[in-house]
Backbone as CSV, one residue per row, in Angstrom:
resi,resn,N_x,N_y,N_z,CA_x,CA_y,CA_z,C_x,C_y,C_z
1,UNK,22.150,-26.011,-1.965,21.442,-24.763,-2.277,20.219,-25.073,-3.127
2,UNK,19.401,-23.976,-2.852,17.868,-24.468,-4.044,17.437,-22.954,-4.724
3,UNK,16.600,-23.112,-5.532,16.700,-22.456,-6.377,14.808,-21.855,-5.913
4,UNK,15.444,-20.435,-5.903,13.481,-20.109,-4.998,12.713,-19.021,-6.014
5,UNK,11.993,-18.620,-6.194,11.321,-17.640,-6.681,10.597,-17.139,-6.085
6,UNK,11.529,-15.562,-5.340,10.162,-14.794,-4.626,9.462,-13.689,-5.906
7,UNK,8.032,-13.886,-5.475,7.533,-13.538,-6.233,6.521,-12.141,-5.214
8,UNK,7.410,-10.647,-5.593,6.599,-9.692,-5.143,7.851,-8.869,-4.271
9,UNK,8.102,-7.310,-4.864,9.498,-6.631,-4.671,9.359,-5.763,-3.574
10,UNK,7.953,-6.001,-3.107,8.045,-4.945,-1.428,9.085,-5.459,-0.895
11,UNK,9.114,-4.871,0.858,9.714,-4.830,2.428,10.041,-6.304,2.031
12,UNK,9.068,-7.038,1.970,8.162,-9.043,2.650,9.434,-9.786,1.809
13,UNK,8.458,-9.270,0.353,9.813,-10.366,-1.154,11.009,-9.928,-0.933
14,UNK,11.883,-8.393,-0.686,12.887,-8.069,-0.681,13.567,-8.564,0.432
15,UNK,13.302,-8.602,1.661,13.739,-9.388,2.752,14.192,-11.072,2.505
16,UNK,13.052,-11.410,1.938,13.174,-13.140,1.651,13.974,-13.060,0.901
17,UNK,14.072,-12.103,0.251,15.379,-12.869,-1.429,16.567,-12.654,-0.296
18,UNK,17.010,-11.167,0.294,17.817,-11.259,0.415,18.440,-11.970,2.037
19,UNK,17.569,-12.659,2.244,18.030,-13.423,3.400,18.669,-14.966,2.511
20,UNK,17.273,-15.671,1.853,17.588,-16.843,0.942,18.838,-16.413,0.462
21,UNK,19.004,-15.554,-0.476,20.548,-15.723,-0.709,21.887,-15.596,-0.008
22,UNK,21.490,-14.911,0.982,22.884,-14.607,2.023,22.613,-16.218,2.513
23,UNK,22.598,-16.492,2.392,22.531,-18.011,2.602,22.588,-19.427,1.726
24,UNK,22.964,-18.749,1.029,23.739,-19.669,-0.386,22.182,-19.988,-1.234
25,UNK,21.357,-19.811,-1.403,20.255,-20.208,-2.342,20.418,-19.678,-3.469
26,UNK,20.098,-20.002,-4.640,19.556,-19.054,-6.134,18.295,-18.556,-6.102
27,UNK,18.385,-17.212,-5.741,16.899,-16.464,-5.489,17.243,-15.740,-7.367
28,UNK,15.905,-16.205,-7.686,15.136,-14.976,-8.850,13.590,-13.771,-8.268
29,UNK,14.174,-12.672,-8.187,12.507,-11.701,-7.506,12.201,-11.306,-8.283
30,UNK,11.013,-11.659,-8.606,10.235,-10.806,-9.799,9.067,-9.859,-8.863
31,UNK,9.042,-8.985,-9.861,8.246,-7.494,-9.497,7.837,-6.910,-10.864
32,UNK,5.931,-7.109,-10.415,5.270,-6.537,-11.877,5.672,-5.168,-11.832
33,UNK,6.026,-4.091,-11.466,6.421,-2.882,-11.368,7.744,-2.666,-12.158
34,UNK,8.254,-1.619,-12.357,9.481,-0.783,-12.859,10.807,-1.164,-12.001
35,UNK,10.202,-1.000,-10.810,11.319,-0.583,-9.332,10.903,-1.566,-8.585
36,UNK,12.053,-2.151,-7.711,11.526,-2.334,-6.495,11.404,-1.881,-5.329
37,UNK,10.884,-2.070,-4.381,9.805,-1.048,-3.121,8.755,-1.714,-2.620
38,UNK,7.914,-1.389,-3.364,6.435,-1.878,-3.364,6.070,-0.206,-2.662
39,UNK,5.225,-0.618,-1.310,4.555,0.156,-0.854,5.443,1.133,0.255
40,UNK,6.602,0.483,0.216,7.921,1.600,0.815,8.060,2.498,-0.500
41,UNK,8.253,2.266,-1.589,8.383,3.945,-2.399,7.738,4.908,-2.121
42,UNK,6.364,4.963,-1.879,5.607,5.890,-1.491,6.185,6.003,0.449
43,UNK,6.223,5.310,1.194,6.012,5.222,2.422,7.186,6.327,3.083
44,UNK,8.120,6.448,2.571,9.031,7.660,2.734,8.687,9.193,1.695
45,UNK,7.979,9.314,1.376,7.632,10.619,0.782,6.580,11.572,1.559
46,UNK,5.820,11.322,2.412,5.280,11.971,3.217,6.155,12.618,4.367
47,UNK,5.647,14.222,5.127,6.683,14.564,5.408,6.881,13.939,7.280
48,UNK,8.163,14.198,7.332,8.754,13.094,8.558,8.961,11.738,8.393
49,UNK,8.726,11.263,7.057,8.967,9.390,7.111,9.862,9.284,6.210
50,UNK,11.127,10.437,6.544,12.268,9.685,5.524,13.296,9.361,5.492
51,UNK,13.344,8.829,6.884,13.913,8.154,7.154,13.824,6.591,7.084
52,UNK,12.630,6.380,6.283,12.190,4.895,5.670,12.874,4.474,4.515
53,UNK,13.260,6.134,3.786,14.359,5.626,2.557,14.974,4.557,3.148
54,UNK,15.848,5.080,3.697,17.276,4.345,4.466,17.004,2.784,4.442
55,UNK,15.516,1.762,4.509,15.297,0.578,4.338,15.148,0.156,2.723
56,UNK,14.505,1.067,2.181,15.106,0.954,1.291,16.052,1.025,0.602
57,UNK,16.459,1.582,0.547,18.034,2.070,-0.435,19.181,0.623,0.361
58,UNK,19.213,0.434,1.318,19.556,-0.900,2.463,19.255,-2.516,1.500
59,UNK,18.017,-2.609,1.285,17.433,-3.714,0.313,18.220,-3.846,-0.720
60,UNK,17.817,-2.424,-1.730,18.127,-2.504,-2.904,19.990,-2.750,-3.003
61,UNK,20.679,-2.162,-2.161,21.878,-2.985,-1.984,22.027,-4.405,-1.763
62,UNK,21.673,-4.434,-0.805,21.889,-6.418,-0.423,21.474,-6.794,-1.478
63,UNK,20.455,-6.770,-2.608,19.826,-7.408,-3.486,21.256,-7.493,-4.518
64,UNK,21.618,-6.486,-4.914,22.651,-6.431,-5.313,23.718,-7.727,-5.566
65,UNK,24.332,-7.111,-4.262,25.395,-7.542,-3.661,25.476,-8.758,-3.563
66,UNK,24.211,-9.451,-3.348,23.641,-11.018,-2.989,23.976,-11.954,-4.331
67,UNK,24.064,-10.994,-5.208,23.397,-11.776,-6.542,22.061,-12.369,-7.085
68,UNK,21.120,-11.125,-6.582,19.919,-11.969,-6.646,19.286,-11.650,-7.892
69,UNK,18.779,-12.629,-8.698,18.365,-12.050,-9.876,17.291,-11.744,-10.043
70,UNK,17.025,-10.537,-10.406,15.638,-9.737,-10.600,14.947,-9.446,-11.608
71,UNK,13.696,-9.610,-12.285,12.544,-9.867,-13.276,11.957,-8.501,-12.931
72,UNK,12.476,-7.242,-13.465,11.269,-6.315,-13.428,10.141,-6.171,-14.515
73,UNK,8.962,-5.485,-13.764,8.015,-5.790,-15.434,7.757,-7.135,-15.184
74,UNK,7.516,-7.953,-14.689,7.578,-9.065,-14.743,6.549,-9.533,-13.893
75,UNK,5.120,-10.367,-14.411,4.010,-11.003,-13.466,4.299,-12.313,-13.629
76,UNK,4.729,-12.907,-12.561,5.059,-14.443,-12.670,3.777,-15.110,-12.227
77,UNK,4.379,-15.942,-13.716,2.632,-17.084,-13.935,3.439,-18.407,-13.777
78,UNK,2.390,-19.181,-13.500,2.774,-20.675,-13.789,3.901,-20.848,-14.772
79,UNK,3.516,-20.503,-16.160,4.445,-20.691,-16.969,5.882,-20.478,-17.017
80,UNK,6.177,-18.863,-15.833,7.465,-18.918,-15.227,7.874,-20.066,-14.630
81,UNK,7.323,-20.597,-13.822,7.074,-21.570,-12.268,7.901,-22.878,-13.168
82,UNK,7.031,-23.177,-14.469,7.737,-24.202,-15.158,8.475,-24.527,-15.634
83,UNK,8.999,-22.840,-16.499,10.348,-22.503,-16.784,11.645,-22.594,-15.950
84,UNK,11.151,-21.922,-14.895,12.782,-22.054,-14.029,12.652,-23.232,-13.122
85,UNK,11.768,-23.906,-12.642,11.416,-25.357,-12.273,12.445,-24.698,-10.292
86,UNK,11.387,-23.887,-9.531,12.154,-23.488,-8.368,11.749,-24.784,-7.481
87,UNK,12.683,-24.548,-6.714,12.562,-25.737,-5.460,11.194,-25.374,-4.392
88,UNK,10.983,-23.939,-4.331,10.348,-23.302,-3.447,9.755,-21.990,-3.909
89,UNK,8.768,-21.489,-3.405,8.045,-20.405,-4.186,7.767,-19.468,-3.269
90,UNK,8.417,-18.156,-3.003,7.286,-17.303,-1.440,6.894,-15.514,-2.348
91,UNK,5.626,-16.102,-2.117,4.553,-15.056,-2.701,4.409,-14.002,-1.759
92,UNK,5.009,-12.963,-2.190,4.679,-11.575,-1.144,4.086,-10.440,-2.324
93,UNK,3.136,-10.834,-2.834,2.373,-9.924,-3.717,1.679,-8.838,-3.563
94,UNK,1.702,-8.623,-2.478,0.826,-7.451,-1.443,-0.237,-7.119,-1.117
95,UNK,-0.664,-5.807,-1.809,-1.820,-5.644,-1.606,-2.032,-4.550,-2.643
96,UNK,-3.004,-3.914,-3.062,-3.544,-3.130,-3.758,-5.143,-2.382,-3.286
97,UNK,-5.446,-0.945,-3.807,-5.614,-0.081,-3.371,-7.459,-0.963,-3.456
98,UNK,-8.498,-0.744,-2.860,-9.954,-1.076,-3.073,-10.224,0.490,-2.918
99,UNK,-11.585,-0.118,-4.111,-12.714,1.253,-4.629,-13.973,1.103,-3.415
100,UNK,-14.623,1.985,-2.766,-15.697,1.605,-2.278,-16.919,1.513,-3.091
101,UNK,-17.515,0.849,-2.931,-18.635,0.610,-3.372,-19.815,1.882,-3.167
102,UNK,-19.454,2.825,-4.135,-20.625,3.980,-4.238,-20.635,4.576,-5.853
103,UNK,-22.120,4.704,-5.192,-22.018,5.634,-7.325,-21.198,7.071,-7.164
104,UNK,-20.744,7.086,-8.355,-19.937,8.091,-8.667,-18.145,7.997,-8.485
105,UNK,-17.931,6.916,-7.800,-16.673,6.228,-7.753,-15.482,6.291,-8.808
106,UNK,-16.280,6.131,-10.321,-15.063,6.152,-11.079,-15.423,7.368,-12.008
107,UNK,-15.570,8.667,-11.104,-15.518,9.943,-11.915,-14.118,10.277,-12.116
108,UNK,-13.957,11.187,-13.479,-12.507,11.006,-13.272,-11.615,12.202,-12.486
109,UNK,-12.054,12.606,-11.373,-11.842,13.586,-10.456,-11.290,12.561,-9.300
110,UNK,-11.749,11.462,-9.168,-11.631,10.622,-8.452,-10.523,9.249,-8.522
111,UNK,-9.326,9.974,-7.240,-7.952,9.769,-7.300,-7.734,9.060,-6.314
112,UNK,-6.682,7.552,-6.577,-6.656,6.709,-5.177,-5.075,8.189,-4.768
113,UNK,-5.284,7.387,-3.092,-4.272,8.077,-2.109,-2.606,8.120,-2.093
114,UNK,-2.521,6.567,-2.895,-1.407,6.421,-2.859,-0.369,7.533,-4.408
115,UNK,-1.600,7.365,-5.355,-1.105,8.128,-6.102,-0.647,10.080,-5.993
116,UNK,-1.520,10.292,-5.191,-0.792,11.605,-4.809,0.556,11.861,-3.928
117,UNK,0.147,10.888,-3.306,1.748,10.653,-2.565,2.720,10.546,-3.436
118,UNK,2.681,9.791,-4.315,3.605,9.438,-5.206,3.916,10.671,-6.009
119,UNK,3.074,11.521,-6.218,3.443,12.432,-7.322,2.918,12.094,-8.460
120,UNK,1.925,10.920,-8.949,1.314,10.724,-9.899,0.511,11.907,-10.363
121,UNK,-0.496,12.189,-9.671,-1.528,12.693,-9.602,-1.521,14.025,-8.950
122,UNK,-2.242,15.162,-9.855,-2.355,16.365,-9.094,-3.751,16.557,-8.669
123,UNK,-3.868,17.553,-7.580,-5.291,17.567,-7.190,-5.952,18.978,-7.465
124,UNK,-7.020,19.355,-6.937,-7.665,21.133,-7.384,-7.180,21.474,-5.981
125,UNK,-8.050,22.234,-5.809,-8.216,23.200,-4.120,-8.801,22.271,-3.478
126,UNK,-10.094,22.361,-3.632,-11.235,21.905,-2.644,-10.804,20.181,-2.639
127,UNK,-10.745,19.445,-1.465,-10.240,18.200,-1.564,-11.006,17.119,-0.590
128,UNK,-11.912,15.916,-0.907,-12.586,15.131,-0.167,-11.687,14.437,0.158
129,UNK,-11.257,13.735,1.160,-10.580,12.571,1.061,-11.586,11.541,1.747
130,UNK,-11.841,10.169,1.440,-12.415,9.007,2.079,-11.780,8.079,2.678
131,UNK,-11.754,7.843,3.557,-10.904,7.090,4.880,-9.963,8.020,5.907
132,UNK,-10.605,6.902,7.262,-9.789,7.925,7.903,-8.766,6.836,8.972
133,UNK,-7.701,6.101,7.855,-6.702,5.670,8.289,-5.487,5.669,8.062
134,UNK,-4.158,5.448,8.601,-2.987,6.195,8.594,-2.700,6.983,6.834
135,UNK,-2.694,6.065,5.951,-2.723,6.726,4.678,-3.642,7.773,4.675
136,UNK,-4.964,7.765,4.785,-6.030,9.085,4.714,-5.114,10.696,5.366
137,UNK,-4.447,10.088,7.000,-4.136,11.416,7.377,-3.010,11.552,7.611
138,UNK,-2.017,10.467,5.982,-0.653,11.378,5.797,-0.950,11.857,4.328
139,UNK,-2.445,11.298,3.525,-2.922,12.523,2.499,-2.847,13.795,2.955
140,UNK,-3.725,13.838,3.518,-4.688,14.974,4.461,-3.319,15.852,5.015
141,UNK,-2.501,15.563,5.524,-1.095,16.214,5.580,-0.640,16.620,4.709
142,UNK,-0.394,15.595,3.514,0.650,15.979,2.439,-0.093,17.330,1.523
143,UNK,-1.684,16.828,1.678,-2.792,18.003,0.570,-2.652,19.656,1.247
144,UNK,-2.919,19.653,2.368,-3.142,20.884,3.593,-1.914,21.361,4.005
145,UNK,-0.852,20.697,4.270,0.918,21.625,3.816,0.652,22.000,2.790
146,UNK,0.445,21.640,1.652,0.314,22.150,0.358,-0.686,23.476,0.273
147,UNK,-0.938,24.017,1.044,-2.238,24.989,1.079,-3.847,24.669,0.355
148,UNK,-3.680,23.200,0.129,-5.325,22.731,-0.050,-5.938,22.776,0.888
149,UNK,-7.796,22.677,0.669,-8.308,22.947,1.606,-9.171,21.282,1.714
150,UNK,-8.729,21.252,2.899,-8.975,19.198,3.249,-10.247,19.251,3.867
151,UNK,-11.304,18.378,3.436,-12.211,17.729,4.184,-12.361,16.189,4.276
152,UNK,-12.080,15.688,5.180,-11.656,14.560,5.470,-12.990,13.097,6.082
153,UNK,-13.591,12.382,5.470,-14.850,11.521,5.977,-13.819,9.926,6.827
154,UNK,-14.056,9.798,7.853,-14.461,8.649,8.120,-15.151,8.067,8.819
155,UNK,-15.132,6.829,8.572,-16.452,5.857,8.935,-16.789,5.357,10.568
156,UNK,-15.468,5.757,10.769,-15.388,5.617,12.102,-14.427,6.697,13.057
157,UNK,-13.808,6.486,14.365,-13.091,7.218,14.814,-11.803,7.685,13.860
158,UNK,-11.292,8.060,13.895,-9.989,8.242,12.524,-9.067,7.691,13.375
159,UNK,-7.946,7.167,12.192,-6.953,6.432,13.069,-7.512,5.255,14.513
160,UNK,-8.186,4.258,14.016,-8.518,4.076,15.172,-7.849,2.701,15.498
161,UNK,-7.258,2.274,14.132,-6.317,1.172,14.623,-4.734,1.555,14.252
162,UNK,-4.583,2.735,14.350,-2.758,3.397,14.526,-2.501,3.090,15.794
163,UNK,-0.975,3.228,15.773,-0.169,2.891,17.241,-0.314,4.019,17.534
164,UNK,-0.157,4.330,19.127,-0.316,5.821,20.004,-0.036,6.796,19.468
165,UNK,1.416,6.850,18.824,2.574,7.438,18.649,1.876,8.067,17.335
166,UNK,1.428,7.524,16.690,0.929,8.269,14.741,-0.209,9.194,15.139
167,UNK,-1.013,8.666,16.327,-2.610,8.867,16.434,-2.501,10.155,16.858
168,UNK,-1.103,10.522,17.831,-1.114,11.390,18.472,-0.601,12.779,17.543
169,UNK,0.442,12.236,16.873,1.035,13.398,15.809,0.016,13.735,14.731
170,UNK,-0.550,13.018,14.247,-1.758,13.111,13.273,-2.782,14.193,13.754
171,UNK,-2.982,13.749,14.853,-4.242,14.446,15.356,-3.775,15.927,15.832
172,UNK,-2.953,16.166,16.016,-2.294,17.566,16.465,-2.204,18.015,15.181
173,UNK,-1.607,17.777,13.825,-1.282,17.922,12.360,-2.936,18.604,12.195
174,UNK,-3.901,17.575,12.340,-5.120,18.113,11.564,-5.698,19.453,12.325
175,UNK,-5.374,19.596,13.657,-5.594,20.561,14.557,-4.727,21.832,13.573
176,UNK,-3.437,21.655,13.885,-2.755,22.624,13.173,-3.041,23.406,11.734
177,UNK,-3.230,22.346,11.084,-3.318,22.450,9.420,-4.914,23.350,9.241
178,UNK,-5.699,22.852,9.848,-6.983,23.250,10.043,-7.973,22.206,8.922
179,UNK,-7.639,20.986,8.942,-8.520,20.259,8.657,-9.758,19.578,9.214
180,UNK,-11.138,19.599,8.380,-12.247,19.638,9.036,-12.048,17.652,8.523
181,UNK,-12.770,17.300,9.668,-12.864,15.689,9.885,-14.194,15.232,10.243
182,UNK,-14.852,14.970,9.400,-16.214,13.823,9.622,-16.363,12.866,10.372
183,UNK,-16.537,12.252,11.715,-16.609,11.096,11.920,-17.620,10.254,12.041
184,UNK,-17.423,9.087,12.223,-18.792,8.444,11.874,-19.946,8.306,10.844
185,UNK,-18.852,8.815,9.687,-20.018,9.342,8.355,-20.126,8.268,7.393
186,UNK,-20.938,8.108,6.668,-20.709,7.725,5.379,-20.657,7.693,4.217
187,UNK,-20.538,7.711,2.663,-20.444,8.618,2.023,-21.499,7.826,0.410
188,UNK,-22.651,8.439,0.572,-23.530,7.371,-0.102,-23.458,7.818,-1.631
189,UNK,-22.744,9.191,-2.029,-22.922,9.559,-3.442,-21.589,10.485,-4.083
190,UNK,-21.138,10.312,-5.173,-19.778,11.651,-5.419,-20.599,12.093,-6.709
191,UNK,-20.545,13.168,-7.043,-21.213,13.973,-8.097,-19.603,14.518,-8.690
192,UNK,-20.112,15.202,-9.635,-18.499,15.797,-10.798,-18.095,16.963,-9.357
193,UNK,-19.137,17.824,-8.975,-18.420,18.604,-8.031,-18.878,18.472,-6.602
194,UNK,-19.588,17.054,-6.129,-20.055,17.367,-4.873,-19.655,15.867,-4.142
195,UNK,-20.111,15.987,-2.731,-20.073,14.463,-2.634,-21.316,14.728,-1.299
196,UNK,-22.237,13.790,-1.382,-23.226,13.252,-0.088,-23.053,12.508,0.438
197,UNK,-22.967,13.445,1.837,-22.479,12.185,3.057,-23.767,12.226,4.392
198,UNK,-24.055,10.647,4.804,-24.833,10.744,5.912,-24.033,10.931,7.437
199,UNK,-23.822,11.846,7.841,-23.830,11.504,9.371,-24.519,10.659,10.762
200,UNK,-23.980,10.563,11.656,-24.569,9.486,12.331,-26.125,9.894,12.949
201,UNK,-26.356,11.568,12.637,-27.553,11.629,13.345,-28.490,11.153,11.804
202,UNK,-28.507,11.233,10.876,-28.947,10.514,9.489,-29.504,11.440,8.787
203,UNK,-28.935,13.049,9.429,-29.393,14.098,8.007,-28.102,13.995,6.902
204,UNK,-28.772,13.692,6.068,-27.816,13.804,4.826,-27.294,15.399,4.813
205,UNK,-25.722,15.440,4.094,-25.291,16.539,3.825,-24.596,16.584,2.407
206,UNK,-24.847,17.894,1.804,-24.209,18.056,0.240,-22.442,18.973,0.448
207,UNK,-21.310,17.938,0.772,-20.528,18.641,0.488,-20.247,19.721,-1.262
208,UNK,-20.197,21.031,-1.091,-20.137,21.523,-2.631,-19.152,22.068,-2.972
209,UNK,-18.705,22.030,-4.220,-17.327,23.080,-5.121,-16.621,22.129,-4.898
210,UNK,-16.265,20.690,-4.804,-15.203,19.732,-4.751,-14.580,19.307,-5.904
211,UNK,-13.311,19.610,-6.104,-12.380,19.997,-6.869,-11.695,18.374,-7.130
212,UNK,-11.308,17.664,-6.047,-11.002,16.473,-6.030,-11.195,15.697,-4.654
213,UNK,-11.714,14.205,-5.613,-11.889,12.892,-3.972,-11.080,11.773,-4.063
214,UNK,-10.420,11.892,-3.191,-9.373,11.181,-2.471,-9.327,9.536,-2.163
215,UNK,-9.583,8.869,-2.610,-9.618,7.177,-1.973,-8.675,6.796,-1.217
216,UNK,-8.748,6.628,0.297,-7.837,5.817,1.179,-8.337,5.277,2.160
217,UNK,-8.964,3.897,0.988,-10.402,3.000,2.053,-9.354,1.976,1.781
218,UNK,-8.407,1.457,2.393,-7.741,0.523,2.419,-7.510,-0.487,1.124
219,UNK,-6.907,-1.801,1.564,-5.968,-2.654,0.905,-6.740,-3.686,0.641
220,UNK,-6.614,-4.786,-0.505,-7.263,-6.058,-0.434,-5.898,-6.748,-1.554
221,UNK,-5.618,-8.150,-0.987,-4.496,-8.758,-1.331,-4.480,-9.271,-2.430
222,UNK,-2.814,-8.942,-3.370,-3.543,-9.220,-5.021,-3.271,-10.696,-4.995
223,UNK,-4.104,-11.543,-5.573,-3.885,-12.703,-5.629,-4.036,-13.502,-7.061
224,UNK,-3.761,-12.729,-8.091,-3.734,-13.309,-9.421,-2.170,-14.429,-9.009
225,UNK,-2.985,-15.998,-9.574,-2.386,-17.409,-9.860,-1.974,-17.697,-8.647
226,UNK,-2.413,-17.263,-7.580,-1.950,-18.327,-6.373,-2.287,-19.717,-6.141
227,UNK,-3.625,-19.803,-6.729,-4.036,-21.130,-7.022,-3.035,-21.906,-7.708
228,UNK,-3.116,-21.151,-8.729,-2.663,-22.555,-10.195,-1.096,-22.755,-9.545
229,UNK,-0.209,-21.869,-8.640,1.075,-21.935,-8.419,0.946,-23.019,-7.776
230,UNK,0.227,-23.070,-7.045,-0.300,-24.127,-5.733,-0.199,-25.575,-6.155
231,UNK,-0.935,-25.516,-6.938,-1.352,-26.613,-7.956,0.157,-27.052,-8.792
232,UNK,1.011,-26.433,-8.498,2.297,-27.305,-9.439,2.994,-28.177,-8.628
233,UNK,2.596,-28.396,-7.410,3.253,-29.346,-6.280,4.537,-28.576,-6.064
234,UNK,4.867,-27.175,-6.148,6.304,-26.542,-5.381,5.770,-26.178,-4.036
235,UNK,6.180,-26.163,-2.793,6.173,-25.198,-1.497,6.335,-24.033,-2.192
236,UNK,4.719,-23.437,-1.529,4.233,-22.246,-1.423,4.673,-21.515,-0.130
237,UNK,4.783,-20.410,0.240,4.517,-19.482,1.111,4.178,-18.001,0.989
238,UNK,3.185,-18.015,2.030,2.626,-16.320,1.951,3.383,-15.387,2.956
239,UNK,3.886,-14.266,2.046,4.426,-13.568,3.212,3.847,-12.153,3.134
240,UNK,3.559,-10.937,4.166,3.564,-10.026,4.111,1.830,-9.181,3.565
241,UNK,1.609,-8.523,2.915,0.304,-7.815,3.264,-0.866,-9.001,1.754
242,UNK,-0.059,-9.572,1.634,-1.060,-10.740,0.973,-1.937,-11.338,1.653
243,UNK,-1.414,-11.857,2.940,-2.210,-12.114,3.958,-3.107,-11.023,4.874
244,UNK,-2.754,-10.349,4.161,-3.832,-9.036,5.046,-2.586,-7.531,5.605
245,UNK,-3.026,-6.654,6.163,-2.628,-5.269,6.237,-1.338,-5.572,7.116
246,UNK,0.176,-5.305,7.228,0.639,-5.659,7.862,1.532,-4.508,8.016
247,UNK,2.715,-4.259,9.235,3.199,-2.900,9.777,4.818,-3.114,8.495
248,UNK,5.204,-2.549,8.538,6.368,-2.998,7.532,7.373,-3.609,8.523
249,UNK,8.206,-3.550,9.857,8.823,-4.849,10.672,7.947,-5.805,10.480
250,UNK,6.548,-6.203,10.580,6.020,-7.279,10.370,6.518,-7.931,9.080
251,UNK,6.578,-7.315,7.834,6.558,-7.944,6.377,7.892,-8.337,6.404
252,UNK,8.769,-7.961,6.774,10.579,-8.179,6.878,10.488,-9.284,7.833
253,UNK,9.946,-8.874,9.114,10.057,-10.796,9.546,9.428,-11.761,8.789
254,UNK,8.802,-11.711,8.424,7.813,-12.699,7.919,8.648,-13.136,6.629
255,UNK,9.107,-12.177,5.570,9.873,-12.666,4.779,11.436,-13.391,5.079
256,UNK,11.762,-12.712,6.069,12.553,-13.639,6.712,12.828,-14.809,7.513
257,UNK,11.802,-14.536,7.503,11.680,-16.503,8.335,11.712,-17.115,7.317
258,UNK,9.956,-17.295,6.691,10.160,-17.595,5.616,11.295,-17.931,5.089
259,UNK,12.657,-17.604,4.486,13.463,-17.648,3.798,14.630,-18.604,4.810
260,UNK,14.368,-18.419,6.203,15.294,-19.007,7.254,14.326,-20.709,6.818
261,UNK,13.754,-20.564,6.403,12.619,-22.035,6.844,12.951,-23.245,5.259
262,UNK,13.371,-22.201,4.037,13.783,-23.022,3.239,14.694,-23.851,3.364
């Protein structure tokens, strides 16, 4: 048996620990967070996806049951790495939310996506949201059930890299709900109550009375100390949306191989 440190408590790390250990290893998972989840806590709170609990609540057993020992609160640095001296290391650190690059970005009206889902964050009436991919239009759902009034920008077709199946329910949802959708826009300015967006014919427009703007311009992978881990001569592996945007069966295989491969 060897002694591993997954490092990162989504779908990806939770899979790897609990495969490595059903398989006689000493897994320790650390997770800078409270809980573990990752981006499944939120991913069952929108309405119709909750039946995603069920993978979770599934994890957080086996983890259990496995004996796997868990570091919450916990950002593993090198200095962990040296401390518990693991045989093997698999980094499923994820991903985290990106700001776009526009002025007016960090007004404080201006709320990432995942946090409303969550229940962090409350919003006004009038509601921008920016992006128009699967997160943008299970905001745009979760805001407009709510009787907000959604205006929705993206940069391109919406949903344009969802599977059939989302593209199709989504798009009937915004029909229903009566959400207005921008496409092809871009969004060059946010003011305390407005936001300016160019359309593709290139007259600028002053959305006005905006109450709150929405961020759900995607993911970029956190990668604090992958280097220096690298650098201690243990086997590394990347699993899951570290390497880029991945479906959640993707992050569970991947952590599971991974863990079949130690």
């Amino acid at each position: 048996a060897r002694r591993v440190a997954v490092v990162g408590g989504g779908v990806a790390g939770m899979s790897a620990a609990v495969t490595a250990a059903s398989r006689g290893h000493e897994v320790h998972l650390f997770e800078r967070d409270g809980a573990l989840g990752g981006q499944l806590l939120l991913a069952y709170l929108p309405p119709h996806r909750e039946e995603l609990e069920n993978a979770l609540r599934y994890f957080e057993r086996e983890v259990k049951r496995l004996g796997v020992t868990v570091h919450l609160n916990r950002l593993f640095t090198p200095e962990d790495a040296r401390e518990l001296k693991p045989d093997a290391i698999i980094l499923a650190t994820g991903a985290e939310s990106q700001k776009p690059d526009v002025p007016g970005v960090g007004l404080p009206h201006v709320i990432m996506g995942w946090r409303v889902i969550a229940g962090l964050e409350e919003t006004g009436r009038n509601c921008v949201i920016i992006g128009g991919g699967l997160v943008g239009m299970e905001v745009a759902d979760y805001l407009a059930h709510r009787g907000k009034r959604v205006i929705m920008i993206a940069r391109s077709a919406p949903l344009k890299k969802a599977v059939h199946a989302d593209r199709v329910y989504f798009l009937d949802r915004i029909r229903d709900l009566g959400i207005e959708v921008l496409t092809h826009t871009q969004v060059r300015e946010i003011g305390p109550d407005t936001v300016e967006v160019e359309p593709p014919n290139g007259w600028r427009r002053v959305l006005k009375d905006v109450d709150s703007v929405i961020l759900c311009t995607g993911y970029g992978p956190r990668t604090e100390h992958h280097e220096a881990l690298t650098a201690l001569g243990v086997p590394v592996q990347l699993v899951g949306d570290v390497l880029g945007s991945r479906k959640f069966f993707e992050a569970i295989e991947e952590g599971t191989l991974a863990a079949i491969t130690l």
